[in-house]
N, C-alpha and C positions, 0 to 999 in steps of 0.2 A: 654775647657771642656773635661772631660774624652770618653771613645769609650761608646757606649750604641747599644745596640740591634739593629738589622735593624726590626725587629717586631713593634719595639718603635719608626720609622723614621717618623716624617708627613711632607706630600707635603708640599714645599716652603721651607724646611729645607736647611743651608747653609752649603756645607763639606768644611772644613777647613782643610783637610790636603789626597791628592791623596790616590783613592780606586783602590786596587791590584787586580790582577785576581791569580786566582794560580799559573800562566804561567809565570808572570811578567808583563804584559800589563795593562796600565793606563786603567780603566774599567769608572771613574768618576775624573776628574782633581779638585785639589784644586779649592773652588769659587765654583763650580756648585748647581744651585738652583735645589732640586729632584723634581720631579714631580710623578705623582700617580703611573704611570707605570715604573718608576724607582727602585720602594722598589721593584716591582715583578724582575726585571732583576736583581739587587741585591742577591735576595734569588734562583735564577735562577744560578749564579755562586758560590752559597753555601759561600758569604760573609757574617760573622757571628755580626760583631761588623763594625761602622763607627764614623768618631769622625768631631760631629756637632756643625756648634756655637752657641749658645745663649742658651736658656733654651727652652726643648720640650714639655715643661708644657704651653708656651705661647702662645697664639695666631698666627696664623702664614697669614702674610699680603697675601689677595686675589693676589694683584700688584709684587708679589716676584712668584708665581708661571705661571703667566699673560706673566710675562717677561721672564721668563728661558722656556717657548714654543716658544719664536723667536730667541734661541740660536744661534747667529751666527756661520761661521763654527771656528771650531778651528785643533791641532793640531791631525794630524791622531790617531786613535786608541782610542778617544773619542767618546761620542755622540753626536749627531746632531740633534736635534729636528725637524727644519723646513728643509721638505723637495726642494730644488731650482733645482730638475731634468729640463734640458733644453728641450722647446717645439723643434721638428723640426724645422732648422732653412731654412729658402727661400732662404737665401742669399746664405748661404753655397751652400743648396743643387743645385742651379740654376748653380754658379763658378763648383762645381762638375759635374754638367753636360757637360757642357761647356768642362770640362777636360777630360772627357768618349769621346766626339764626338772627338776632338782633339787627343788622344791618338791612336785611332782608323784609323784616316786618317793616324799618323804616322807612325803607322803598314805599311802600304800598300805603303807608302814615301819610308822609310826604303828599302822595296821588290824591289825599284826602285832604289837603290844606293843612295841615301836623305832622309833628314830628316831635319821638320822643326824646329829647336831646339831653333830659338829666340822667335818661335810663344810659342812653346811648354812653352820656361821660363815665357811669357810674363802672360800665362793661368795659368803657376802655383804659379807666384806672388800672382796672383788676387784670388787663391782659398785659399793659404795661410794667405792673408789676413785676410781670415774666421775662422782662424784656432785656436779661442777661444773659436769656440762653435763646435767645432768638440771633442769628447770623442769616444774614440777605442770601449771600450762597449758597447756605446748606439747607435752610429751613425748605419744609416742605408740605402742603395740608395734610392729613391723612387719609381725608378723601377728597376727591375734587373732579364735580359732575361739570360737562361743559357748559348747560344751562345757569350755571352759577358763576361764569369768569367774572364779571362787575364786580360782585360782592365780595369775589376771592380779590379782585387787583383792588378793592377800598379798601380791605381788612390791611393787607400786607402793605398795602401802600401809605397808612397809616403810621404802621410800625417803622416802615424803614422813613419815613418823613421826622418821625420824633427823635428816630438816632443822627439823623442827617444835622437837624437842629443843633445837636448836640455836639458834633463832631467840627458845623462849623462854629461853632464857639457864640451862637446867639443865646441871647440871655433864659433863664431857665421858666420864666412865664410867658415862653416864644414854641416852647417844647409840646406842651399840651396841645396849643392853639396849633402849631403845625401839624400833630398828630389829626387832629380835626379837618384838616385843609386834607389832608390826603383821604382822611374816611368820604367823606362828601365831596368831594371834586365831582364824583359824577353821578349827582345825584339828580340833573338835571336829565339824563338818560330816562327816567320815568314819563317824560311826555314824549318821548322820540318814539314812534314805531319800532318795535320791539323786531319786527321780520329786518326792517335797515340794519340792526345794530349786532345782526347775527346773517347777513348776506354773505353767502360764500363765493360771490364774483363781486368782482369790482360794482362801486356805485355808479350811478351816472349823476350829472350834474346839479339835478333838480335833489335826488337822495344825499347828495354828500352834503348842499348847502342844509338839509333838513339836520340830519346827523349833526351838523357842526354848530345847531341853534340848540346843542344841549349845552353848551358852554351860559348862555344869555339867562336859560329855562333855570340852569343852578342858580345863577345867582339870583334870581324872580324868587324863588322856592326859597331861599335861606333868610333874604331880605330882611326878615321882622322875626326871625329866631333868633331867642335867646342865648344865652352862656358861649357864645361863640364872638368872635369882632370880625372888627370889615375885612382884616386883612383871609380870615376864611372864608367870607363871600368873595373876596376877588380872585381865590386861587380858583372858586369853583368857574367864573367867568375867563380868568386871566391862563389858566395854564397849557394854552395851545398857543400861546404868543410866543415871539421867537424876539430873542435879541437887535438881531437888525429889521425888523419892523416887518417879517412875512409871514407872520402868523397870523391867526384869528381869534375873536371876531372884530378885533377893533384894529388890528395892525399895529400893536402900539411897540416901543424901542424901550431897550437897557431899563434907567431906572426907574420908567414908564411902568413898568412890570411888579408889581407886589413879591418883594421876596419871598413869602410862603407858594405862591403863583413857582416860583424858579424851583422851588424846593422840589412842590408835588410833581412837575412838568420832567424832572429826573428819575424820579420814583416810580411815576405812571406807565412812563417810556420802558425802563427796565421791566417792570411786573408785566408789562400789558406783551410784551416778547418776546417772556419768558414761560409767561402762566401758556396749558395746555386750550384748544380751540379747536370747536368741531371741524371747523375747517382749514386747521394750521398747527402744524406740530411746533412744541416749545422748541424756542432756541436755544444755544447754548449761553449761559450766562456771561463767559468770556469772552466772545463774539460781541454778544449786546455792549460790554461794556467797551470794546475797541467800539463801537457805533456812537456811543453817547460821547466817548472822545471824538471822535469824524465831529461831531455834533456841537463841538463847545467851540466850536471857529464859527461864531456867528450866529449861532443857533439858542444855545442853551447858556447858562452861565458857567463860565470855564473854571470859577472857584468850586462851585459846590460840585460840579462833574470832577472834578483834579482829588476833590475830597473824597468824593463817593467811590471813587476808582481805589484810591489809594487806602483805604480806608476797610473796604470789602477784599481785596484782596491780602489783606494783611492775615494771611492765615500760619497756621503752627508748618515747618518742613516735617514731612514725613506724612502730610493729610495725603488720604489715600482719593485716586480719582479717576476717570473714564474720559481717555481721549475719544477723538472723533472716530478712530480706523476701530475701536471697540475693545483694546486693548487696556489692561490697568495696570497703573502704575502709584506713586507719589511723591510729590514735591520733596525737594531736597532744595533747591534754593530758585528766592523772587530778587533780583534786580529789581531795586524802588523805582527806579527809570522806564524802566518796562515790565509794569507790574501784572498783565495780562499775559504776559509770555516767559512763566520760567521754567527753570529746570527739573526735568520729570526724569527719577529713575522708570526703566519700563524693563519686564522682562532681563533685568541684571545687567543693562545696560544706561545710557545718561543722556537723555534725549534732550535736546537744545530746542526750544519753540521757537526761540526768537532765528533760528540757524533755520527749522523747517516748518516755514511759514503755512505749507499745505494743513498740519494739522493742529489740534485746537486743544481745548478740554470741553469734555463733553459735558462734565457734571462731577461734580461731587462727590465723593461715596461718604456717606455716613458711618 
């Protein structure tokens, strides 16, 4: 059938051939049944013509619009009707806990020349386990004292290290070991003045170069631990290194850098400004992750940031969420291109992020 109006679409109508955005991004794939609030998202990206099949003069079956509201998910850059945000999960968060208390004794092992590192793997099997209802965006501890940020950004940092491995397609005896690189990265923080590493005014120069010898202090501390390889001692050394050679403590460049190093260096960055801080309120995570983009020019590795971005945002349309002005809404459609900035219904209306750059998403609602 020819392209006709979208003025002229009625619910239930069937597109027979993929709807473009101006950007290039699939906005409605071949097959998809419209629904009411589709012709408005439609006229919302200023698509003028859609080419439907059958005749728009006919009747169009209650059971054709009935079904295309249980759209299952499909590929990114679609929409998604039914919303499947995960409740809290117990199990998770309990193995998480478990992994806070654990990491916490390790600290203190560590201060004593030890470390339990088979108990340690044993806990983070058991959390990994869980680790299909863990989502970077939504997850959140149940409780979380500011005296305990470390241990919260090695637990999480952990987890999202092990999917990161995963996502970019390193081999699957790469996945554990990175999960380890993110638990211990900063394990070396146990010899650092504990007032430094909790100052709520800038350091001065003599404190910062202290603070920055917890990089040297991990990998001292791991040296001669077992069931871990080198490449987990050098993330706990390497992940404050930067791409073009201005990082610390060695300065070193690109493949100079241990890939688990790049992995955690993502990881850390996100959890460590995003987790809550006596003296700095969390960020918002959409924010952080335009940063870690700013960030992959030089800075960070642009594959595993292009992954991490892309990859964390791929969430269901319809996740419900809190912009920055405190207003809630939810997603209706992510532009893969600009996957930090899509379209938010808000108050019966079709807010465009990437059109008003002032505001953001604040968070997630569960």
């Amino acid at each position: 059938m020819p392209n006709i109006s979208v003025a002229e679409v009625k619910p239930g109508s069937k597109i027979i051939k993929d709807v473009v955005t101006p950007l290039g991004g699939v906005l409605f794939p071949k097959g998809k049944i419209i629904l009411p609030r589709d012709v408005e998202i439609l006229q919302a990206f200023l698509i003028q013509q859609v080419e439907i099949e059958g005749n728009q003069g006919e009747a169009v079956p209650a059971e054709n619009v009935k079904a295309a509201a249980k759209t299952l998910p499909v590929k990114a850059g679609t929409l998604i009707n039914e919303s499947v945000l995960a409740k809290s999960n117990s199990s998770l968060h309990d193995e998480y806990e478990k992994m806070l208390i654990l990491i916490k004794q390790s600290y203190r092992s560590v201060a004593a020349a030890s470390i339990p590192i088979f108990e340690l793997r044993s806990q983070l099997e058991a959390l990994i386990g869980n680790l299909k209802d863990y989502h970077v965006l939504k997850f959140a501890p149940r409780i979380l004292h500011d005296e305990d940020y470390n241990y919260h950004n090695a637990v999480l940092s952990a987890l999202t290290c092990y999917k990161i491995a995963q996502w970019c397609g390193y081999p699957q005896k790469d996945w554990m070991q990175a999960a380890f690189a993110g638990l211990l990265h900063d394990i070396g923080n146990v010899k650092v003045d504990g007032a430094l590493l909790h100052k709520p005014t800038p350091l001065n120069g003599a404190e910062l170069e202290e603070v920055r010898r917890h990089t040297t202090y991990g990998y001292q501390l791991l040296r001669n631990v077992t069931a871990i390889n080198e490449g987990v001692r050098l993330a706990a050394l390497q992940h404050h290194e930067k791409i073009d050679g201005t990082g610390y403590p060695l300065h070193l460049e690109g493949s100079q850098i241990h890939v688990y190093a790049k992995i955690v260096a993502v990881a850390d960055i996100f959890h460590a400004m995003t987790l809550e801080k006596a003296y700095r309120k969390a960020q918002s995570p959409y924010l952080v992750l335009e940063q870690l983009q700013t960030e992959s020019f030089g800075k960070l590795d642009p594959v595993i940031v292009q992954t991490f971005i892309q990859k964390t945002t791929d969430l269901y349309n319809g996740t419900r969420i809190r912009l920055s002005d405190g207003r809630h809404g939810e997603i209706i459609f992510t532009d893969r291109s600009n996957p930090t900035r899509p379209m938010v219904q808000v108050e019966g209306k079709i807010v465009n992020l990437m059109m008003e750059r002032e505001l953001y998403i604040q968070e997630i609602i569960a």
